[in-house]
N, C-alpha and C positions, 0 to 999 in steps of 0.2 A: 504494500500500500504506500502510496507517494503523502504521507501527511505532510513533511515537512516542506516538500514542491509547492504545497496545494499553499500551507500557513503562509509561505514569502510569495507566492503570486497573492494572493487576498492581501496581505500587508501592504502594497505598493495599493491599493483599491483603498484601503481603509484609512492609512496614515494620513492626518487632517479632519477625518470625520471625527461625528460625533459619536459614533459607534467601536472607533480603534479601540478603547480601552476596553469595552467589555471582552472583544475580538481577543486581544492581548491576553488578558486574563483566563477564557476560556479555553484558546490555543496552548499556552503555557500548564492549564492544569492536561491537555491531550499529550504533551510534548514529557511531561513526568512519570506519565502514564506509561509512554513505550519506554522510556528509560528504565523505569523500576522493572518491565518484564525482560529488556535486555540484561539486566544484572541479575536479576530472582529468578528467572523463567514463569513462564504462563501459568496462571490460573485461572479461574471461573472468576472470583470477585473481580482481578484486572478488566476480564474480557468484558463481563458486567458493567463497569467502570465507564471504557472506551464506549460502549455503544451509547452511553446515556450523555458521556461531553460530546460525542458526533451527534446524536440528536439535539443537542442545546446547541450548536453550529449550525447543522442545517436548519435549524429556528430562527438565529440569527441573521444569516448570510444570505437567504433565499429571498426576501423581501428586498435587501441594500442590493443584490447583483444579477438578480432573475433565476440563481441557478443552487442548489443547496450545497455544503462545503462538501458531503461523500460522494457527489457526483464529478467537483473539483478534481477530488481524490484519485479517485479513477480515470480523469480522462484530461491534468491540467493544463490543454491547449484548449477545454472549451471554451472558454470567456472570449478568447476573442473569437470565436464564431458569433457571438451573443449579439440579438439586437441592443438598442437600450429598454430598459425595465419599463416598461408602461407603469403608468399608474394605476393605484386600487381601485375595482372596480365601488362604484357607493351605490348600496342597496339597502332596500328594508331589512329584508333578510337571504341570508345562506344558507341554499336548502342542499342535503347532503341525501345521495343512495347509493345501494349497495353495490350493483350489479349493476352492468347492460343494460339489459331488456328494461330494466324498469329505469332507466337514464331514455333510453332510444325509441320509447313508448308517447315520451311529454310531445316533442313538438309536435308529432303529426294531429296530435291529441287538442292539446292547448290553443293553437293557432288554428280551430276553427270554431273556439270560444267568441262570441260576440263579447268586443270592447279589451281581448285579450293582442298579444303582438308580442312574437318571439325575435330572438336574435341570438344566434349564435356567435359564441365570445371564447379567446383563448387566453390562459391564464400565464403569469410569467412564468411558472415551469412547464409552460406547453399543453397542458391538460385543455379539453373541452369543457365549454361552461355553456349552460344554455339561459338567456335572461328573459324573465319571462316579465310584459309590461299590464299593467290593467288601469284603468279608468276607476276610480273609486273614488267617494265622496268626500275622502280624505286628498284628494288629486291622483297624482300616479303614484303608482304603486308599484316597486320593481322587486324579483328575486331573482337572486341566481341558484339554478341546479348543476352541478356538479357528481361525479362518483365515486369511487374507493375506487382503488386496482381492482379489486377481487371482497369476497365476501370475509366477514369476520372480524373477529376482534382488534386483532394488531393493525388490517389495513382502517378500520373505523377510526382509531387514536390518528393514524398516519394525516386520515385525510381531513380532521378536526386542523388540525396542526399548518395543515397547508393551507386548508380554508384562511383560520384566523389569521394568517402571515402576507396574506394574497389579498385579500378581499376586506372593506372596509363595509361592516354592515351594523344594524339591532340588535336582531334578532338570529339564533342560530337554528335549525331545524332539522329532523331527518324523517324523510317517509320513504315507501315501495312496501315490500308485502312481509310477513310473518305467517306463522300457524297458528288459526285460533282455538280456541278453546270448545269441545267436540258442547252439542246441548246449550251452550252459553252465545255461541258467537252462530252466524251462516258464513259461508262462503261468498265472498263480496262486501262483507259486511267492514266497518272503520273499527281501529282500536287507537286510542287517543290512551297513552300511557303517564299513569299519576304515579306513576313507582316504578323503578327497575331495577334486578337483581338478578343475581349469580350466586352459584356456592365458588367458596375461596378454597383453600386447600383446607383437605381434612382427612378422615381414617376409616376405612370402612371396617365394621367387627362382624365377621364372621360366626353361626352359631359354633357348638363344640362338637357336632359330626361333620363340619366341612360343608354344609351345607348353606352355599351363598345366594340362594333364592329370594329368602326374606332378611338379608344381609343390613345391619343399621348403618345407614352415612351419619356419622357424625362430625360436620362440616361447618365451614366457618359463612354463615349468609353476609354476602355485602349488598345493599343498596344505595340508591341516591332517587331520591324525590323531584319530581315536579320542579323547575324554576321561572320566574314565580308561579306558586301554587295556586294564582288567580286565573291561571290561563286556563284552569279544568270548568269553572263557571263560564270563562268567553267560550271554551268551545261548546258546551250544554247549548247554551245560547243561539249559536250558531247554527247548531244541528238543528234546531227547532225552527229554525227560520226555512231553511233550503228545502226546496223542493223537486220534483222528482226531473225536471228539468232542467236542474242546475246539472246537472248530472249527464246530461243526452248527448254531452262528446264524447263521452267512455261509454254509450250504449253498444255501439259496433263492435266493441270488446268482447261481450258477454259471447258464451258459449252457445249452441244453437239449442242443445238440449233444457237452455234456460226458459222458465215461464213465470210468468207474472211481473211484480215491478221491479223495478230497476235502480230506487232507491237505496243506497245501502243505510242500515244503521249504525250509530255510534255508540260503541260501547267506551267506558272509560273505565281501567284498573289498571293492576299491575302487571309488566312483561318480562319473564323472565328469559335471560341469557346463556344459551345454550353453544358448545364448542362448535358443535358438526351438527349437517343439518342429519335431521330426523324422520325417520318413519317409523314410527312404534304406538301400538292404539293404547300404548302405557307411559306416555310420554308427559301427563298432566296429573299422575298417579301420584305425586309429592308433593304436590304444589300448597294443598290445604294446608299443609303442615309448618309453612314457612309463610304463607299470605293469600289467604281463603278470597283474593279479591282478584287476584292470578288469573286473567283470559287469554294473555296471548305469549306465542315463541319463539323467538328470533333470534340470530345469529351478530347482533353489533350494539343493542338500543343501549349497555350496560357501562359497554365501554367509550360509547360516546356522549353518554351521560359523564363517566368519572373523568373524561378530558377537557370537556365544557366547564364540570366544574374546577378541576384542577388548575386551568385558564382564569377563571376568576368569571367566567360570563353570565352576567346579570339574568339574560333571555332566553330559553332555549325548550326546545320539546319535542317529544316524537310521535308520528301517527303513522300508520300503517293500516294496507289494506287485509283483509284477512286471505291469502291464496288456499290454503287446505286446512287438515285438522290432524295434520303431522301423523297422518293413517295412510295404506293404500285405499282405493276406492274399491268397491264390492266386485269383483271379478276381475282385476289389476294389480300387478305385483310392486306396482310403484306409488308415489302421490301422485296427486290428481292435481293437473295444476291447470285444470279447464279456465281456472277463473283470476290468474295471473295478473295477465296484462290490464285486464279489468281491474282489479283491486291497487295495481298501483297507480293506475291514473286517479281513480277516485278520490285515494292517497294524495295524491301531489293537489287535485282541485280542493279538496278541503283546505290544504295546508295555506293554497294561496289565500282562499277565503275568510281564515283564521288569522294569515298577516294581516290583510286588510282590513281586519275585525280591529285587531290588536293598534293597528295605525290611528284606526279614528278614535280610540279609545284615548290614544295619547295625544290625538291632537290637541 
């Protein structure tokens, strides 16, 4: 790895700003870092170490030069390929998904919303960004959507991290789909999440024949709540208003075997954070036991809750469409993901309709 290439080209960029010093001091604790393992040899707490000052780097450095310091690292002739850094885009809100499909689903979707207008936008590490505009009685109203690499926890923090560094917005946000809760939720249906959690490490105890069927987790629950916790009354609110034709750009979504309306409902409780995705019809089989109010299961809501707050941000909150019930479907050895694309659209128009809530609220 070129760290020491990458520190003296970034230093010639930095020396005069207002940011050398912290540059300085971060660089210097990286530079200690590969020392002590040249002299000690390698451990886990070093390598530990290294990854967490290269992420306060590329925290740093990605906003002053368009490009993060590990990508320096590995390639220090980019910078001068580099345009110059645009400036931040300024929006209501950052609205962040998981995947693809539910990123490449909005514009064909959104832009034939009456009073809506898309634009697609690239971000200074190159990422697509899609800006979505509306007319609302607050004036305009703009959000940007954006995606993770890939699904799950680690890219979720990743792409918090890039948002906030990139993007000059309110409000933070995340929708596209989850598992709902089988009885409690339909397929299509909204979950507006007032809680999210995870189990942390723990110990599983085994009975005394060996028999790990009804094996006790005894684990560490972490959560983080709602911020602010006001936002669960604006969206109630919201929900009560909209009607079944707010909804009629995500009708060509639904599945053909669908019948009847089209409105989805809003459920509001807690989601909990699951590694790998899920197909098990015993997949909500624990949930009472840690928070009886548990409808939905997703793959990012948990960790993009603890980096929102970690960040210090005031605003933020996740909605999702319901795609399955984390089951296969009755003669199918897979989920059933009939009602995907559907639920992430519905997903992303609420979200807009709840920043605009939230806007005039603060007007």
């Amino acid at each position: 790895m070129n760290y020491d290439v990458a520190i003296e080209i970034i230093e010639k960029h930095a020396i005069g700003t207002d940011w050398y010093l912290e540059f300085r001091m971060r660089a210097n604790r990286l530079q200690e870092n590969i020392n002590s393992e040249s002299r000690f040899g390698t451990n886990e707490g070093l390598r530990s170490e290294r990854a967490q000052i290269v992420s306060s780097l590329d925290i740093l450095i990605l906003p002053k030069l368009g490009i993060p310091f590990s990508k320096i690292v590995t390639n220090p002739n980019i910078l001068s390929e580099l345009k110059p850094v645009a400036r931040k885009p300024k929006v209501n809100a950052a609205v962040q998904l998981a995947v693809d499909d539910e990123y490449g689903v909005l514009d064909s979707t959104l832009r034939n919303i009456p009073g809506y207008s898309t634009n697609q936008h690239t971000l200074p590490d190159g990422s697509s960004a899609l800006i979505v505009s509306i007319e609302h009685q607050a004036g305009t109203v703009n959000l940007l959507f954006t995606r993770q690499d890939e699904m799950g926890a680690t890219s979720a923090i990743s792409r918090v991290r890039d948002i906030h560094s990139q993007v000059d917005f309110d409000i933070l946000a995340m929708c596209g789909v989850c598992a709902g809760r089988p009885k409690k939720t339909k397929q299509g249906d909204l979950v507006f999440a007032k809680k999210m959690w995870r189990y942390g490490p723990g110990k599983v105890t085994v009975s005394g024949n060996g028999d790990s069927s009804n094996a006790n987790i005894a684990r560490n629950v972490q959560s983080f709540a709602l911020r602010p916790k006001s936002l669960a009354s604006l969206a109630y609110d919201l929900d009560s208003s909209l009607k079944e034709s707010d909804y009629e750009a995500a009708k060509h979504l639904l599945p053909a075997s669908h019948s009847g309306l089209y409105r989805p409902s809003l459920m509001a409780g807690a989601m909990k954070m699951v590694p790998d995705v899920i197909v098990d019809p015993s997949a909500f089989s624990d949930v009472d036991a840690v928070d009886r109010s548990t409808i939905a299961i997703d793959m990012e809501s948990y960790a993009f809750a603890e980096e929102a707050d970690r960040l210090g941000l005031p605003s933020w909150f996740v909605v999702k469409g319901v795609q399955d019930h984390a089951m296969p479907a009755i003669g199918e050895v897979d989920k059933n993901n009939d009602y995907r694309m559907f639920a992430a659209a519905v997903a992303a128009i609420f979200t807009i309709r709840l920043v605009a809530k939230l806007s005039v609220s603060r007007h």
